[in-house]
Structures are given as C-alpha cells and as structure tokens.
C-alpha positions in Angstrom: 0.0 0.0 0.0 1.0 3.6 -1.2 0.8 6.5 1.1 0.6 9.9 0.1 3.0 12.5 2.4 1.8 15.4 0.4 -0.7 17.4 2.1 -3.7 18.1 -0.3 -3.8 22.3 -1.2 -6.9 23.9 0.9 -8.6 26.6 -1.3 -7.6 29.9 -1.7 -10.2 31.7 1.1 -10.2 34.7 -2.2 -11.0 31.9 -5.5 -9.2 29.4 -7.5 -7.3 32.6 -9.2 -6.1 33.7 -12.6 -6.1 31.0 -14.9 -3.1 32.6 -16.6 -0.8 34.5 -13.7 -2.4 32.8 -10.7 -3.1 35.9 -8.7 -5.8 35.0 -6.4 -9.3 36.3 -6.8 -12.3 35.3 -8.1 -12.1 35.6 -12.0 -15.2 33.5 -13.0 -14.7 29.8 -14.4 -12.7 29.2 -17.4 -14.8 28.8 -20.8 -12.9 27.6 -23.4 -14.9 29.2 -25.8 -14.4 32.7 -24.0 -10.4 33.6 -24.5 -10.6 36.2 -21.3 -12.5 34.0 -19.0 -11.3 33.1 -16.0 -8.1 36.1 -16.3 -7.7 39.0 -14.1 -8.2 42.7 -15.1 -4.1 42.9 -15.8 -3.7 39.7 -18.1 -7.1 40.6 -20.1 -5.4 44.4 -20.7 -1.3 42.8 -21.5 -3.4 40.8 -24.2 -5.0 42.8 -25.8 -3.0 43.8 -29.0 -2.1 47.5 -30.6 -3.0 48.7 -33.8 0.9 49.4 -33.8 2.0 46.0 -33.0 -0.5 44.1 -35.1 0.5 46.2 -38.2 4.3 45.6 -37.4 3.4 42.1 -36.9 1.7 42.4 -40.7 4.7 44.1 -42.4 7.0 41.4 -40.9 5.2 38.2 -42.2 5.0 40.0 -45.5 8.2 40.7 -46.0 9.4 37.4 -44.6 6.6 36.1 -47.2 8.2 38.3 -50.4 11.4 37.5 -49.4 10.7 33.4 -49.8 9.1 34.4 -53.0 12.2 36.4 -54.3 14.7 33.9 -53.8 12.7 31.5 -55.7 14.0 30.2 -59.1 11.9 30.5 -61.5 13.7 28.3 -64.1 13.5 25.3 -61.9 10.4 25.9 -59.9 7.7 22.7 -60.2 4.1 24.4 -60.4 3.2 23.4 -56.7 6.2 26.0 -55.7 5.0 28.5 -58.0 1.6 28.2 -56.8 2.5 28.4 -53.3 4.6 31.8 -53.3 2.2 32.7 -55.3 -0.7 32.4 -52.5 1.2 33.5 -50.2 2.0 36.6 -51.8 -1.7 37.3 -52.1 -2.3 36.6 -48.5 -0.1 38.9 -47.9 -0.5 41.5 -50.6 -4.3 41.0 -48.4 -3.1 41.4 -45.4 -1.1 44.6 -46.1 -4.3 46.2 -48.0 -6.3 45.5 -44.8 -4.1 47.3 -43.0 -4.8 50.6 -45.0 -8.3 49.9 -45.8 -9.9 48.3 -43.0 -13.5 46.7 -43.9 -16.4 47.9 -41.9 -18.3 44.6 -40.9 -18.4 41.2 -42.1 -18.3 40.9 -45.9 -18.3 38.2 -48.0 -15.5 36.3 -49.5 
C-alpha cells in the first residue's frame, strides 16, 4: 500500500485565481470558448494587442513572405512552388491592404 506524504492544497479563502498569472481572486470559471475567461483585469489588458503592434506584426510576415518568394527560381520551380509563393504573396499582398483599408463589418468572401 502507497501512502501519500503530500498534504492536499486547501482553497484559496479569495477563489481558485487567474487562470493565466495565478493571482488570487475570483475571475469567474474558465470557458474555453471565452479567451478572457477566468483572467484578471491585468492579463485581459497585456493581451489585448495594438493597432501598432499588429501592423508591425503584418509588415513582418509579408516581408518574410516576399522575401521566400524572391529567392525563388523560376527556371527550376515545379508548379506546386510556383503556386505556393504565389498564394502566399496574395495573402499577404491581403493582409497589407487591410491594414490601410480596413472593412467595416463582415463581408463576404
């Protein structure tokens, strides 16, 4: 027989805590279909993201994007390379576009 010399944790007296940071507090329960759920105030604010840093974060996958594109050979290239730099050039090209022109709404594809 097994015996367990850990002593079992006793509740916080203020809630189970931040599901992220584990301050203690009552949050409400975790929903995984609710991203903030269950988080305190200060991890709900740190992520939330900028307009500055998700457009930084666009320019960078784009370039990284046109880069892989450039250094492609077209000479050699099989078609399922071409078409691949190709789309993701446009999902960039997109994503860049966005950026400047943000849609109001949903819209359709």
């Amino acid at each position: 027989m097994i015996v367990s010399t850990q002593a079992t944790p006793s509740p916080s007296p203020l809630g189970p805590g931040c599901a992220l940071c584990a301050v203690p507090g009552v949050f409400g329960p975790r929903d995984p279909a609710d991203p903030h759920s269950g988080l305190c105030p200060a991890c709900i604010t740190a992520g939330k993201p900028t307009r500055e840093g998700l457009e930084s974060a666009v320019v960078i996958v784009a370039g990284q994007t046109l880069a892989g594109a450039e250094s492609l050979q077209l000479a050699t290239a099989t078609p399922e390379e071409l078409a691949y730099h190709l789309g993701a050039v446009k999902r960039s090209l997109r994503s860049v576009l966005q950026l400047l022109a943000p849609a109001e709404g949903k819209r359709a594809r």
